[in-house]
TIVODREN-932429 format. One record per residue: residue in one letter; x, y, z of N, C-alpha, C, O in turn. Coordinates in steps of 0.2 Angstrom, whole numbers, padded with zeros to 4 digits, always signed. Example, Ala and Ser with C-alpha at 12.3 -4.5 7.8 and 13.67 -1.06 7.14 Angstrom:
2
A+0066-0028+0039+0062-0022+0039+0066-0016+0039+0071-0017+0042;S+0064-0011+0035+0068-0005+0036+0064+0000+0039+0067+0006+0040;
// end
This chain:
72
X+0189+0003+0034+0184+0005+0029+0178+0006+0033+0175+0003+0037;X+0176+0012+0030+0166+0013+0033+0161+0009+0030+0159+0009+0024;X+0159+0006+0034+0153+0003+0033+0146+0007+0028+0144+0012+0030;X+0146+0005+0023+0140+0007+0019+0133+0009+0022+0130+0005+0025;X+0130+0015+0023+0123+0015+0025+0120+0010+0023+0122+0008+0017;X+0113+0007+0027+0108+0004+0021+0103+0009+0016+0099+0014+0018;X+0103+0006+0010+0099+0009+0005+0095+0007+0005+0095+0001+0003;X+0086+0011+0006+0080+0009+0005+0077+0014+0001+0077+0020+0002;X+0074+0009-0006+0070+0012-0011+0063+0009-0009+0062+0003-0007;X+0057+0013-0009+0053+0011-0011+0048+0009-0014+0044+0013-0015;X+0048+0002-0018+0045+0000-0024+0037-0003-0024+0034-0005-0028;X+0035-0001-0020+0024-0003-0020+0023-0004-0009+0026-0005-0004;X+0018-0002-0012+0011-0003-0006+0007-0010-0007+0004-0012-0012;X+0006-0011-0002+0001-0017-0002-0005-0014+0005-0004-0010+0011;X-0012-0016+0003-0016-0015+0008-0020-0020+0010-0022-0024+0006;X-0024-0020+0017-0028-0023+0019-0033-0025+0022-0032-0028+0027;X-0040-0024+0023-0044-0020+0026-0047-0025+0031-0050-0030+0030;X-0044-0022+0036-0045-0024+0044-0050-0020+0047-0050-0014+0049;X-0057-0024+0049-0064-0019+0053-0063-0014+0052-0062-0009+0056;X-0065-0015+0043-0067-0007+0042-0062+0000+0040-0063+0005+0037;X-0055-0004+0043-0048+0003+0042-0043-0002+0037-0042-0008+0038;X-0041+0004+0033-0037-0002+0027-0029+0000+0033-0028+0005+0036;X-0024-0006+0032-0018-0006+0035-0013-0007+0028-0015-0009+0022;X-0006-0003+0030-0004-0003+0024+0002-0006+0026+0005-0006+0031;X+0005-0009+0020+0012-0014+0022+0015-0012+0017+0012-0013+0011;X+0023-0007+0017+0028-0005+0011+0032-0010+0011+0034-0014+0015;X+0033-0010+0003+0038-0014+0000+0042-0014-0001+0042-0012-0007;X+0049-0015+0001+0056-0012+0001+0062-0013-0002+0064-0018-0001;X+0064-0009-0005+0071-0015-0008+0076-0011-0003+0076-0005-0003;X+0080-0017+0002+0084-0016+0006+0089-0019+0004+0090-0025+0004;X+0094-0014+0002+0100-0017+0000+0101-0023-0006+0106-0027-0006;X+0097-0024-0010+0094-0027-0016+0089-0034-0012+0088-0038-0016;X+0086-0033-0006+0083-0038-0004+0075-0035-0003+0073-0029-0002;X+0070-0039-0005+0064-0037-0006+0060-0039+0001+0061-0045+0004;X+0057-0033+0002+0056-0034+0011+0048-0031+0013+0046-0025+0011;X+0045-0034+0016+0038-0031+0017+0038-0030+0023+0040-0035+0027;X+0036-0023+0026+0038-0018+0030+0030-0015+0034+0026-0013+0030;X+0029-0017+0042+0022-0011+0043+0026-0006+0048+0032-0007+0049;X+0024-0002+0050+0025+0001+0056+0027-0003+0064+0023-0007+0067;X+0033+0000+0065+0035-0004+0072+0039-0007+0069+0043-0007+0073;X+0043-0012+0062+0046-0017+0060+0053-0013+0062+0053-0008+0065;X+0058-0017+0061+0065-0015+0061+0068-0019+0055+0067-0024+0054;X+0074-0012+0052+0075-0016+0046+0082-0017+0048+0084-0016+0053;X+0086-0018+0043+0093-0020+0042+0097-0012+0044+0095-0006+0041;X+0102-0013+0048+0104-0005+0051+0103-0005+0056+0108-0002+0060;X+0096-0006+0061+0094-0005+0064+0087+0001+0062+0084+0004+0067;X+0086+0002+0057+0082+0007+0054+0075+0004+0057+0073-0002+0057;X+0071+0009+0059+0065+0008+0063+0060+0011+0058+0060+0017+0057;X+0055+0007+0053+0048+0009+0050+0043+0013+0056+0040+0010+0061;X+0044+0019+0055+0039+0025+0059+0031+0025+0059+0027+0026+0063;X+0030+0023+0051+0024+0027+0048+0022+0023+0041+0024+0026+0036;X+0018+0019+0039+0019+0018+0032+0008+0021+0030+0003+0020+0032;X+0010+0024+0024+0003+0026+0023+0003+0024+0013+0007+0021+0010;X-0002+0026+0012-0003+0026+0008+0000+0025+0001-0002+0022-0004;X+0006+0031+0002+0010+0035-0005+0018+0036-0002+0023+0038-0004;X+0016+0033+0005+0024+0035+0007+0026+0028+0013+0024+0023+0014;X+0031+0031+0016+0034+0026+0022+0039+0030+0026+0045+0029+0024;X+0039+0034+0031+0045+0036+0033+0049+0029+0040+0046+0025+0044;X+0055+0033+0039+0061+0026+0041+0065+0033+0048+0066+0039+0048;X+0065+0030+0052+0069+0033+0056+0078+0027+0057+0079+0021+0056;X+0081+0032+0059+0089+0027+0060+0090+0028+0068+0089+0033+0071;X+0093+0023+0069+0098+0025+0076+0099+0030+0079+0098+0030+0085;X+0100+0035+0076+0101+0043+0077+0096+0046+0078+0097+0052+0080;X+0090+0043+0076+0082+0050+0076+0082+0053+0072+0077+0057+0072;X+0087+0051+0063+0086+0056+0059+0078+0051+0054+0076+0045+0053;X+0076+0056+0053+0069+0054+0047+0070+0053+0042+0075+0056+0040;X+0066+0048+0039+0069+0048+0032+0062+0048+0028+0060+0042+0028;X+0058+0052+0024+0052+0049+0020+0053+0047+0012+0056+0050+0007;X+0050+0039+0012+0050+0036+0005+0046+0040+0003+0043+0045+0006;X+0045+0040-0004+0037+0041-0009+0038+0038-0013+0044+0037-0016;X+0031+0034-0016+0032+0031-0021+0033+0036-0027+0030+0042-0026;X+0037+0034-0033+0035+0040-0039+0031+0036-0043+0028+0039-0048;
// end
């Protein structure tokens, strides 16, 4: 059998203001586990957090393909 991709939804933003620049940390539900994500993090998969901003989060995989979250 094939192994299932992992499934990441993005469910909120959290922020921080660090001298003066706000940082932002995505919150993930990774395969029904709730995960706090910044850029650089490594998720379940091997999925690499590229980017996280304000309204979104893009995920990169193994392969180099991109993936951008948004919050709705």
């Amino acid at each position: 059998a094939v192994p299932v991709a992992p499934r990441f939804v993005l469910s909120g933003m959290a922020s921080t203001r660090m001298g003066g620049a706000v940082a932002w940390t995505a919150i993930l539900n990774d395969n029904g586990a709730m995960v706090f994500a910044k850029a650089g993090d490594t998720l379940s998969g091997g999925v690499t957090v590229a980017k996280v901003e304000e309204t979104f989060v893009v995920l990169i995989d193994g392969a180099g393909v991109e993936q951008t979250l948004r919050l709705k």
